[in-house]
N, C-alpha and C positions, 0 to 999 in steps of 0.2 A: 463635549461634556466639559464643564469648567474644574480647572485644577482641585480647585476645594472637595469634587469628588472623586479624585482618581486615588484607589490607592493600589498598593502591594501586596496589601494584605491578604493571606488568599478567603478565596469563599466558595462556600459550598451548597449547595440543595438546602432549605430545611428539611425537606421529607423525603423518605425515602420510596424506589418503584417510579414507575410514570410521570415524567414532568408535563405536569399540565398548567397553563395561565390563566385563569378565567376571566381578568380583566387587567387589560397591560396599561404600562403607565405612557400617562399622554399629557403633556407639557402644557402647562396655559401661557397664554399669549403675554401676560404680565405676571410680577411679582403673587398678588391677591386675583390673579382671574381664575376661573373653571378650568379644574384638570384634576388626574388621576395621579399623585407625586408616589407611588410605588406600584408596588403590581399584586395581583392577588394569584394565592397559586391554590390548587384543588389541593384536599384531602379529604378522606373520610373522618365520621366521627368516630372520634378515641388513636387516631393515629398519631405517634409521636410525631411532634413540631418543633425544632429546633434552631437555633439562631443562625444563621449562615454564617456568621463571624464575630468576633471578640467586638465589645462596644460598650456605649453608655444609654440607658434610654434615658432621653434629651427631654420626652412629654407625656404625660398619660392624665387624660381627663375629659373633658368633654367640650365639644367642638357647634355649636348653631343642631342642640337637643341629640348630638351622637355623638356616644362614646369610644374613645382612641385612644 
């Protein structure tokens, strides 16, 4: 994993109970190729979601008709 994302910071579950992945993240072959750049994790709906860790969100808007 490249320095840029190592940190110390600690982190934690967002949710709480059963850690499930439903879809893990899988690296593309370049910069712009096909891949999954986080991971998706279960919960039910209405369960609280939480941030794993202190941050900035970096992007939010819409990406080739989905939104992120």
């Amino acid at each position: 994993m490249p320095d840029e994302f190592v940190s110390d910071v600690p982190w934690r579950w967002p949710v709480e109970g059963t850690r499930r992945v439903s879809v893990a993240y899988r690296a593309p072959a370049h910069a712009y190729g096909p891949g999954h750049r986080g991971m998706d994790i279960v919960a039910s709906a209405g369960d609280p979601v939480l941030a794993p860790a202190e941050g900035v969100v970096a992007f939010q808007g819409v990406v080739v008709d989905r939104p992120l």
